[in-house]
C-alpha positions as CSV (number, residue, x, y, z in Angstrom):
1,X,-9.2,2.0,-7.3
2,X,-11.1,5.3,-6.4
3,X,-10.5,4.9,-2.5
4,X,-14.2,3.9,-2.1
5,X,-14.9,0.8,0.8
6,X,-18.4,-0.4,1.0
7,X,-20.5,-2.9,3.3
8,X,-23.1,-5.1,1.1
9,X,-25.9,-7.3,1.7
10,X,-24.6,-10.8,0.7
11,X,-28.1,-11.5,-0.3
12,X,-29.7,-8.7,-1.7
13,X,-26.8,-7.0,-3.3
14,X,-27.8,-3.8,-1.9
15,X,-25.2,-1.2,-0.8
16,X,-25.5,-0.8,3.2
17,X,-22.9,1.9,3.8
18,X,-20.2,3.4,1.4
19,X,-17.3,5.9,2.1
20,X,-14.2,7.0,0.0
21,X,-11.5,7.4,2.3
22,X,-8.8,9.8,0.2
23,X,-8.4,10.9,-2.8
24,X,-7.2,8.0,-5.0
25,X,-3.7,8.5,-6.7
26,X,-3.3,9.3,-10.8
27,X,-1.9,7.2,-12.6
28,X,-0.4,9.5,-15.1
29,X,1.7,10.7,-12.3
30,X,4.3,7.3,-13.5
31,X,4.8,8.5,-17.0
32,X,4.9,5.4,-19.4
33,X,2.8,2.7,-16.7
34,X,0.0,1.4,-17.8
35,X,-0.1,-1.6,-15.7
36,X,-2.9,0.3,-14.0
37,X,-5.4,2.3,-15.9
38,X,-6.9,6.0,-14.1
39,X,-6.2,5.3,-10.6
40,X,-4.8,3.8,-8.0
41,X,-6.2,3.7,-4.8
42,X,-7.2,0.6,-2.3
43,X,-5.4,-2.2,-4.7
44,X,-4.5,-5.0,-2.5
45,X,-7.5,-7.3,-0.7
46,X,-8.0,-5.9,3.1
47,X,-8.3,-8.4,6.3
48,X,-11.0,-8.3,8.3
49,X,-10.1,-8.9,12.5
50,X,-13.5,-11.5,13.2
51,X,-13.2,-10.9,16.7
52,X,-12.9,-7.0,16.3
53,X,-14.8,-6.5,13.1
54,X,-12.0,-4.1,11.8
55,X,-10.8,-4.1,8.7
56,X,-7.2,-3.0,7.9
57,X,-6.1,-2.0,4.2
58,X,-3.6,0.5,2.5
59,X,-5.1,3.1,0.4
60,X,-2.7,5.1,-1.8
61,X,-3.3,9.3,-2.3
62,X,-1.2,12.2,-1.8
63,X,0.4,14.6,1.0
64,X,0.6,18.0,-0.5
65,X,4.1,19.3,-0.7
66,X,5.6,15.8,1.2
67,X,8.4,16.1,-1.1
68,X,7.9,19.1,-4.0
69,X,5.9,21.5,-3.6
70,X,2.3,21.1,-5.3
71,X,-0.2,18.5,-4.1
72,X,-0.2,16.1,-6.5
73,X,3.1,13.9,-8.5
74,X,4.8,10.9,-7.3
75,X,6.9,12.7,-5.0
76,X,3.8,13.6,-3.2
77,X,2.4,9.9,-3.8
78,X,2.0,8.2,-0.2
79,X,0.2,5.2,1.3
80,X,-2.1,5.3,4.3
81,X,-3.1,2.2,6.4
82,X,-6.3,2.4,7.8
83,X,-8.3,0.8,10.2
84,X,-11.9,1.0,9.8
85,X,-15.1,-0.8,12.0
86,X,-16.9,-2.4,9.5
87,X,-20.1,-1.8,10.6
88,X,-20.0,2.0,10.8
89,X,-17.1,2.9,8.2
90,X,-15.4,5.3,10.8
91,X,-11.4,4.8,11.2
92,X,-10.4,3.4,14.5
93,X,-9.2,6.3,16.9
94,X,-5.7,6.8,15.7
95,X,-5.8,5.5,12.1
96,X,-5.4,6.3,9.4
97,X,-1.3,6.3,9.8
98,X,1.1,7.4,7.2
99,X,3.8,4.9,6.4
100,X,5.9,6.5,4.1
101,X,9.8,7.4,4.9
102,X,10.3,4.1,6.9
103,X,13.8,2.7,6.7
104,X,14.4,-1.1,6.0
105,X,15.7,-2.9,8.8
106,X,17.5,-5.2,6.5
107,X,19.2,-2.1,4.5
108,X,18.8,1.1,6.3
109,X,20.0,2.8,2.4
110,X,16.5,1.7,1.1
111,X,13.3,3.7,2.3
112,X,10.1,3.6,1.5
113,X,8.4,6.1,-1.1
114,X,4.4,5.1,-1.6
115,X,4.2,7.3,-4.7
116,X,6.4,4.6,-7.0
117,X,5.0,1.4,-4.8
118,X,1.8,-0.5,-5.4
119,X,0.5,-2.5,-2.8
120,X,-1.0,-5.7,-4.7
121,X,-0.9,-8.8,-2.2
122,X,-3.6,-9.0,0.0
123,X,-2.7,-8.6,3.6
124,X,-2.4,-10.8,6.5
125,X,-2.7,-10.7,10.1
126,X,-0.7,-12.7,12.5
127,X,-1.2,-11.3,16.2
128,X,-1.6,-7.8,16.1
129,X,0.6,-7.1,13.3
130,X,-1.2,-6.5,9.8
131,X,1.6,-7.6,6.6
132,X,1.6,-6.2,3.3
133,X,3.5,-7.0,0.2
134,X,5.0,-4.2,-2.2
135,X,6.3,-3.9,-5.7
136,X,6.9,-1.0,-8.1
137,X,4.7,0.2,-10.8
138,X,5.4,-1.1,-13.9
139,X,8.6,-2.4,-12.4
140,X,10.2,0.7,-12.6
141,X,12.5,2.5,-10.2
142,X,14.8,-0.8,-9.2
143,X,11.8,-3.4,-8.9
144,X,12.5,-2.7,-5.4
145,X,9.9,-4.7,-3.7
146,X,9.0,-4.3,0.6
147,X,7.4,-6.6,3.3
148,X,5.7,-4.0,6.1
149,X,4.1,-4.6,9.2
150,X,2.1,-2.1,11.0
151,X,1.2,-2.7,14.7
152,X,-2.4,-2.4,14.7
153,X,-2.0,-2.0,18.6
154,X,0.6,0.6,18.6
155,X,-0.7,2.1,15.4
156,X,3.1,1.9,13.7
157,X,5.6,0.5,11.5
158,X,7.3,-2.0,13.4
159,X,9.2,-3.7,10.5
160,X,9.9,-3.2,6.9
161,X,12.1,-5.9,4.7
162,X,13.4,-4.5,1.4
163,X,13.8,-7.4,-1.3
164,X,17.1,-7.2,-2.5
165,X,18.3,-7.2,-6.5
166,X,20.4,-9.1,-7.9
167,X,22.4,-6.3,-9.4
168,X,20.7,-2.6,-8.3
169,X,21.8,-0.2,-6.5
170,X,20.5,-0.3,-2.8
171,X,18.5,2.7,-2.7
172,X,14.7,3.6,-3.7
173,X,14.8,6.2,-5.6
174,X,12.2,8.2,-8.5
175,X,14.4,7.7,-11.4
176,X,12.8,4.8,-13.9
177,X,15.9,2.4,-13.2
178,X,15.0,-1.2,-14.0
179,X,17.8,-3.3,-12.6
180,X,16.9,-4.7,-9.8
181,X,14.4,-7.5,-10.4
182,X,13.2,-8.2,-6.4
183,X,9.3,-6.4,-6.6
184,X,6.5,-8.7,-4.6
185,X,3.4,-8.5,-7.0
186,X,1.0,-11.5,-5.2
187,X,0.7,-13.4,-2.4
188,X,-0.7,-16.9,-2.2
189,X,0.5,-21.2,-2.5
190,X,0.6,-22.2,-6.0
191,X,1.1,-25.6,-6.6
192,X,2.4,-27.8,-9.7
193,X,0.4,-29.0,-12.1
């Protein structure tokens, strides 16, 4: 949750390389969530490329003055996706990329705003195309949930799904709305008992 990525020896234990990548995001910024205590930073479980050794993740922090002035507040809350070599802990040339302020394909009224999203799922990678799941914090601001795919060879957004509510309006928006019940919070096959 503090934007930190590591590389450990599975035997030993012992930290080989560490790095925080950007300033994690506050909490306190979503007045009245507490699904997440402090921070919230590098939530939802990377993927590692074997045959590249690159692992891809989404880190949330800030842009100062993205959409108020001042550098902090969930106006100014944004994700990055970054591509790192996991044996150095440098970004790949031309990562990290922002990906906020992408229009859904399947609603072009509902856009993506990283400082009331939380990216929980893990990620998956099918081709060159790196997936991520996304809900709302606290499952405020319409539940409105996304499924985004960044090109990890074009270093872009090539597609974003908005889940759509059963009764909310159609746009994100900052307002603490609760009416549209579609957020993705995990990923995974569960089976019956």
């Amino acid at each position: 949750m503090q934007n930190y990525i590591r590389t450990i020896n599975a035997v030993t234990g012992v930290v080989i390389n560490s790095r925080q990548v950007t300033t994690p995001f506050l909490v306190s910024d979503i007045p009245g969530c507490s699904d997440i205590t402090g921070n919230v930073g590098i939530t939802g479980t990377p993927v590692i490329d074997p045959a590249t050794d690159i692992a891809y993740f989404f880190a949330k922090s800030y842009k100062s003055d993205f959409r108020k002035p001042g550098a902090t507040g969930k106006e100014n809350g944004v994700y990055y996706f970054y591509a790192v070599d996991v044996n150095t802990l440098q970004d790949v040339p031309g990562f990290p990329i922002l990906v906020d302020g992408n229009f859904a394909q399947n609603d072009p009224r509902r856009y993506f705003i990283g400082g009331i999203a939380l990216q929980r799922p893990s990620l998956t990678q099918i081709g060159s195309v790196v997936y991520a799941g996304f809900g709302s914090h606290c499952d405020f601001y319409n539940y409105t949930g996304y499924i985004m795919g960044v090109d990890v060879k074009k270093a872009q957004v090539i597609t974003l799904f908005s889940t759509q509510g059963k009764d909310g309006p159609f746009s994100a928006d900052l307002d603490n709305g609760k009416s549209g019940d579609s957020g993705i919070w995990m990923s995974g096959v569960c089976s019956p008992l």
